[in-house]
C-alpha positions, 0 to 999 in steps of 0.5 A, a space after each residue: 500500500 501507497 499514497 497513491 493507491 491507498 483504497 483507505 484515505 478518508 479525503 475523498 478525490 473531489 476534495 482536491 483544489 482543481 483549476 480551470 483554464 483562464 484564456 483572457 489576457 493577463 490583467 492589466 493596471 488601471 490607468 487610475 486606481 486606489 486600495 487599501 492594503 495589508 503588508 506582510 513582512 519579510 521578517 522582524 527588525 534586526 535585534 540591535 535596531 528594533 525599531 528602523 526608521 522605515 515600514 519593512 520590518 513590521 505588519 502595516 497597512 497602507 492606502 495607495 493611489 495611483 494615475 498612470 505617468 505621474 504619481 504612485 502614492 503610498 502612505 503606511 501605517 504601522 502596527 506596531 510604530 510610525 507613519 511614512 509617506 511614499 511618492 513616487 514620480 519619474 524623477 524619483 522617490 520623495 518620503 514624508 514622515 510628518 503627513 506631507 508638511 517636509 518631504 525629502 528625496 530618497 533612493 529606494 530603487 523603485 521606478 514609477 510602475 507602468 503595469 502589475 509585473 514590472 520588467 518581465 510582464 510579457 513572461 508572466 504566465 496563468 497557472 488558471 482560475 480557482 477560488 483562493 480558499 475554504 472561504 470562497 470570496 472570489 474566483 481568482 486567477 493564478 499569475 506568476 511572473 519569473 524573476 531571473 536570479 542567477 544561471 538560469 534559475 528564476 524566482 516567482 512573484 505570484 498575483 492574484 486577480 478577481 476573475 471578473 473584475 480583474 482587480 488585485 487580491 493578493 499578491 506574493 514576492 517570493 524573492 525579497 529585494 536586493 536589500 530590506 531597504 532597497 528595492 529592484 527599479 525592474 519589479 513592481 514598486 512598493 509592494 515588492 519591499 513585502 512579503 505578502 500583500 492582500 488587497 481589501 480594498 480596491 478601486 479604479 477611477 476614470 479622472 485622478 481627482 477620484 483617486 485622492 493622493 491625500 487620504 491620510 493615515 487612516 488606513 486601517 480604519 479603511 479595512 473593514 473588521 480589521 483591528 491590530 493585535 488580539 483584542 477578542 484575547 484568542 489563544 494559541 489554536 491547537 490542531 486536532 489529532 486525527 484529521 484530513 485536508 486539502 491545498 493548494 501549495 504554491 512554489 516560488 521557483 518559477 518552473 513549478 505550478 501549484 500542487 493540488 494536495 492532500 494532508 493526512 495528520 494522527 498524533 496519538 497521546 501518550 498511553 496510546 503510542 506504540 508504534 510510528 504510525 500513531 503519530 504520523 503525517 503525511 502530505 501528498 502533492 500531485 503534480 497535476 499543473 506541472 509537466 514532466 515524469 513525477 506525478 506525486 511527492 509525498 512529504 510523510 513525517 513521523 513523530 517521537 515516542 513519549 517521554 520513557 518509551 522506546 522508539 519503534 522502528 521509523 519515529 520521529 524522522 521523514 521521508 520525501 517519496 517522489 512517484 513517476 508515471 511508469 509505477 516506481 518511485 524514489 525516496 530520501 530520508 534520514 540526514 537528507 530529509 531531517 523533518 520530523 513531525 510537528 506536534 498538535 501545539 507546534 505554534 506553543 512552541 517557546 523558540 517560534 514565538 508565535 504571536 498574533 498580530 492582527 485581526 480580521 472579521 467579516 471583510 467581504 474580500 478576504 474574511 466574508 462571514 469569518 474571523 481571521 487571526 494572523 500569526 506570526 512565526 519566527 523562521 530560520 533566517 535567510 543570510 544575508 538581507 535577513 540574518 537573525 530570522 523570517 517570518 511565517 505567517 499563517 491565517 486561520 479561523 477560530 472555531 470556538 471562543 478561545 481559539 484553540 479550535 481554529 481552521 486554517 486559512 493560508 499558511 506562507 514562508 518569507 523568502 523560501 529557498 529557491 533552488 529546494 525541491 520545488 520551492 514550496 512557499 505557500 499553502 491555501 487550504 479548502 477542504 477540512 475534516 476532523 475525522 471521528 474514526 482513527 485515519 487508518 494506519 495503512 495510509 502512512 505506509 513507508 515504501 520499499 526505497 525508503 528502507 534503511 538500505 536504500 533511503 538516501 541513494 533513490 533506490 527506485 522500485 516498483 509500486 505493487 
């Protein structure tokens, strides 16, 4: 028994995320437009400057406004500190810090913009069209536009775009800019300084005079239901022990398409452990969207035995299983795949420093009928722009009054590595099922290649 020929898997194959084909042409800018929008860092500010004299360290919430070949106007407030005022025009970048009474030029390496996907526009690709989660607040098309690091491998910036009214919903920068305070003139000004943007608010104009470029620094009275911090005092959500999912996993290397993918998770107490299986996971992602031999990987990871029991056989390791279309598969494990299982209260873990930043309730963009919590998690660091840690961020829904018991929503690694496996850097879930019945133990069968002998060579063998 497999991943792929389990006739035991509780997700049923309908559950799976699809797209369908987009044939329209790429979105394009709006000549005048105006948003308000939620900034996502890259990672937390360097522990010897906490508080830099810029926006990029920090959540923030920014109005934008726009009018082709004249101004880009950015004016952010920060969650946790400050105000600052970007104006871009084709001479240059001018920046106030007091609400547009003193300006200064600085040298951001922006360029006024001229359409969404800056300098490689024209190889900007469309994975297709599917809604972008659980919560089913639009039709979205998938847009991912290369970014040529060295050789010839790219990174991907990816946009989101409403369906029917072409406007922006989110957007991801896979690879952050040639500094944390500088930016690249050949990508998309402003938002490329960010991890991860959403678009709450968004309007085009027919005359500039519309789109105001003086909106003040209210912007997060502009996003409805959105409030800084944890006012409604939720905890630390903590997975269920026996459930299925399902999701769009995004990469950031530009060769790859989103991997529609199933999620099986068990984490059995402690009286109840006795073998591997008992607290297991495993993450299958196929390979429906992406050309080539691979028609899955599975990511199956096992977790450690309570305090005072002997590990069995295969605890607390992981392996990477890649399966091809002619029936056989190869597998790495040990040293070279070195993730074990996460526990039910992975983000209670004292060294991730979970903290929830901000809240959302009921926006009808990104939050219809539901209330978002939005983590922060600290990450390994990414030297050299970000040398002491990045953020993950991760969005779920509280299903009960405390927030224990939430469901997720997205969860996205800041400057994942680019050139590992296919880069996965996001994950947008839909289905989620708290299952009654124990997932059956067959369902984290570890292959044949992955035996000790064989798990760190690829042996390849044939799937019975």
């Amino acid at each position: 028994m497999n991943a792929l020929n389990s006739t035991v898997d509780p997700v049923p194959p309908s559950a799976y995320p699809s797209f369908q084909p987009v044939t329209t042409p790429q979105p394009s800018m709006p000549a005048v437009w105006a948003a308000t929008v939620l900034l996502h860092p890259y990672s937390p500010p360097l522990s010897t400057d906490p508080t830099p004299d810029n926006p990029f360290f920090q959540l923030c919430v920014a109005n934008i406004a726009y009018s082709q070949g004249e101004y880009f106007s950015a004016q952010v407030s920060g969650c946790s500190y400050g105000n600052w005022w970007y104006f871009i025009t084709a001479i240059g970048t001018q920046l106030s810090t007091d609400g547009g009474n003193t300006w200064k030029l600085v040298d951001m390496g922006w360029s006024l913009p001229e359409n969404w996907y800056g300098a490689q526009g024209p190889n900007a690709a469309c994975a297709g069209a599917s809604p972008l989660n659980w919560m089913d607040a639009q039709t979205v098309a998938w847009w991912k536009i290369p970014v040529p690091l060295t050789g010839s491998l790219s990174a991907a910036t990816w946009m989101w775009f409403d369906s029917i009214t072409a406007a922006p919903v989110r957007m991801m920068f896979g690879h952050g800019p040639p500094s944390p305070a500088m930016g690249d003139p050949t990508q998309l000004a402003f938002f490329q300084m960010w991890s991860f943007t959403y678009f709450p608010v968004f309007q085009s104009y027919d005359f500039a005079s519309e789109a105001t470029a003086n909106p003040g620094n209210d912007a997060d009275a502009k996003v409805s239901g959105f409030a800084v911090g944890n006012p409604n005092g939720y905890q630390n959500f903590v997975w269920n022990s026996n459930f299925g999912m399902t999701a769009f996993m995004t990469p950031v290397n530009e060769q790859f398409n989103p991997l529609p993918t199933r999620v099986l998770y068990v984490w059995k107490a402690d009286q109840e452990y006795s073998v591997y299986s008992d607290r297991a996971q495993t993450t299958l992602m196929m390979s429906t969207y992406n050309p080539g031999q691979m028609v899955a990987q599975e990511a199956l990871l096992t977790g450690p035995a309570p305090s005072g029991v002997v590990p069995p056989p295969n605890s607390a390791t992981g392996f990477l299983i890649n399966f091809d279309s002619d029936g056989s598969s190869t597998c790495i494990g040990g040293s070279q795949f070195p993730f074990p299982q996460e526990p039910p209260t992975w983000v209670s873990i004292p060294a991730v420093e979970a903290t929830i930043q901000a809240t959302i309730t009921n926006n009808p963009v990104v939050a219809p009928n539901t209330t978002v919590t939005i983590f922060s998690v600290l990450f390994p660091p990414s030297p050299p722009n970000y040398p002491e840690a990045t953020y993950l961020w991760t969005w779920y829904a509280p299903q009960n009054a405390t927030g224990t018991q939430s469901r997720p929503i997205t969860f996205m690694q800041s400057q994942s590595g680019v050139s590992v496996g296919t880069s996965l850097a996001l994950a947008d879930y839909y289905y989620y099922q708290d299952f009654q019945q124990p997932i059956e133990p067959s369902n984290f069968d570890i292959p044949a290649s992955c035996s000790p002998q064989t798990r760190n060579i690829g042996l390849r063998h044939r799937l019975p």
